[in-house]
N, C-alpha and C positions, 0 to 999 in steps of 0.2 A: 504494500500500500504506500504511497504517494502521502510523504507527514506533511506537505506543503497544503493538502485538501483536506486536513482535519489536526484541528491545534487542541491540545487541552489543558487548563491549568486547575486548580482547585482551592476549596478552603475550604477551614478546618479548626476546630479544637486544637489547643496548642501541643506542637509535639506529634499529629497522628500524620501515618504516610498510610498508603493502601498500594498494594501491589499486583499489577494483571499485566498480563500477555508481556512477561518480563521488565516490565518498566515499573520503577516505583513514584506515585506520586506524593509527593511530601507537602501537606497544606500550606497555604498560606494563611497567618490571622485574619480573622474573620473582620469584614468593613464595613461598614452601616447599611447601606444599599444589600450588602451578601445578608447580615442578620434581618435584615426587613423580611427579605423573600423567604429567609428560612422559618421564619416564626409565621408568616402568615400562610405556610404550607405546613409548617406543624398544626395549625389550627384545624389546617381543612382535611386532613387526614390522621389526627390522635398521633403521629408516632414524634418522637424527639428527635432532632439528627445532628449527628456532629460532623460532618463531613458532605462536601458535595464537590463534585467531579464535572466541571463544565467541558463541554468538545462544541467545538466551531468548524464548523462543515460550510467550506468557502463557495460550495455550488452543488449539483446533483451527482457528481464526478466522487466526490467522496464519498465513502461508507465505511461501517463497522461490520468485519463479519459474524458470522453464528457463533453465540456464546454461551455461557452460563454464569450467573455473579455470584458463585457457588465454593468462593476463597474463605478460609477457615476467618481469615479477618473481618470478615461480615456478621454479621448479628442476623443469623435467620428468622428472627423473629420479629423483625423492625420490615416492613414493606420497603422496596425502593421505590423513591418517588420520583418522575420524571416529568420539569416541568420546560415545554418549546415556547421556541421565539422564532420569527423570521420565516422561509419559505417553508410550505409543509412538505412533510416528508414522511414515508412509510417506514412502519415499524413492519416484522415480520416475527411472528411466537412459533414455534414449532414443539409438539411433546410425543416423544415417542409412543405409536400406537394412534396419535388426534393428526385431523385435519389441518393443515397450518392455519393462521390466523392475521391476517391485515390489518394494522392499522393507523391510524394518519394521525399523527404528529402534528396540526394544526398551533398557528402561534398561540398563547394564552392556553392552553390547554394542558392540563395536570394529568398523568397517566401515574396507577399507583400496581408495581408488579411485586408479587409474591410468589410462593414457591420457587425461587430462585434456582433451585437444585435439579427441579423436574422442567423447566421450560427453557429453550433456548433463544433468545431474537436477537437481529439481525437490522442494519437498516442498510438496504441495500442502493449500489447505485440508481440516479436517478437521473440522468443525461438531459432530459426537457426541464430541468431545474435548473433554473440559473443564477438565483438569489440563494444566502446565504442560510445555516440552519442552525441555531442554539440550541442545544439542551443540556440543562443542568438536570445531575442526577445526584439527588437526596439519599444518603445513607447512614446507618448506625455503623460505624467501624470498633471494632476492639482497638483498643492504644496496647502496644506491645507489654506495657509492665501485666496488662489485664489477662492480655498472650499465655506467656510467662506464667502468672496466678493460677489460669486455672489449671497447664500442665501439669504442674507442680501438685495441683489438687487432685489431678487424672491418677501422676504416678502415684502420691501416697494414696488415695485410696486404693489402686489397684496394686499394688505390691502391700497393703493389711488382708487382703483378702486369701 
């Protein structure tokens, strides 16, 4: 993939990085306008979030392939929330054994995905796109000392037993 057709930076709780497709993103503090959108998307969806991952998609030429946000550093239990700006653009769900799933990205529009583990999406190229695409994605990340914590919890319990 072409990193000149998809930028990303993030912010975050002091301290947390998040790591995918071998790159790690290390937050930036959080700035009035970033905690505005985060709290009034905590609002509209109950969950907290410390972290959010924005990608800038320069035209229809860029895309993200088929994934999963299924990294031990994610809080499965927190929903990811994905909120667009700018030209719309198709999301794509796929679950092994289901039909895939479409759907559009529209500016102003909050998409909330769970089951992380079982679904994969994709947004794929979109060539009659020509304006550009924002989305910030909402998540709960473990901060590594938490990492750490509960391993440590794994092993003593599981070596008392």
């Amino acid at each position: 993939m072409d990193m000149t057709l998809r930028k990303s930076c993030s912010y975050g709780d002091m301290d947390l990085e998040y790591e995918y497709s071998g790159h790690c993103e290390l937050a930036l503090p959080w700035n009035r306008t970033m905690l505005k959108i985060k709290s009034d998307g905590e609002k509209k969806t109950g969950f907290e979030y410390n972290f959010v991952l924005l990608n800038f998609y320069e035209s229809g030429h860029a895309k993200i392939g088929a994934h999963k946000d299924d990294k031990p550093s994610l809080d499965q239990t927190v929903d990811i929330a994905t909120l667009s700006f700018g030209a719309c653009r198709d999301m794509i769900f796929s679950k092994k054994g289901c039909k895939s799933v479409r759907q559009a990205l529209e500016t102003g529009s909050l998409l909330l995905m769970h089951d992380q583990k079982e679904w994969t999406h994709a947004i794929p190229p979109q060539p009659c796109v020509k304006e550009p695409h924002i989305s910030l994605t909402f998540r709960r990340v473990w901060s590594s000392l938490q990492q750490s914590l509960d391993e440590m919890e794994t092993w003593l319990f599981d070596s008392t037993m």
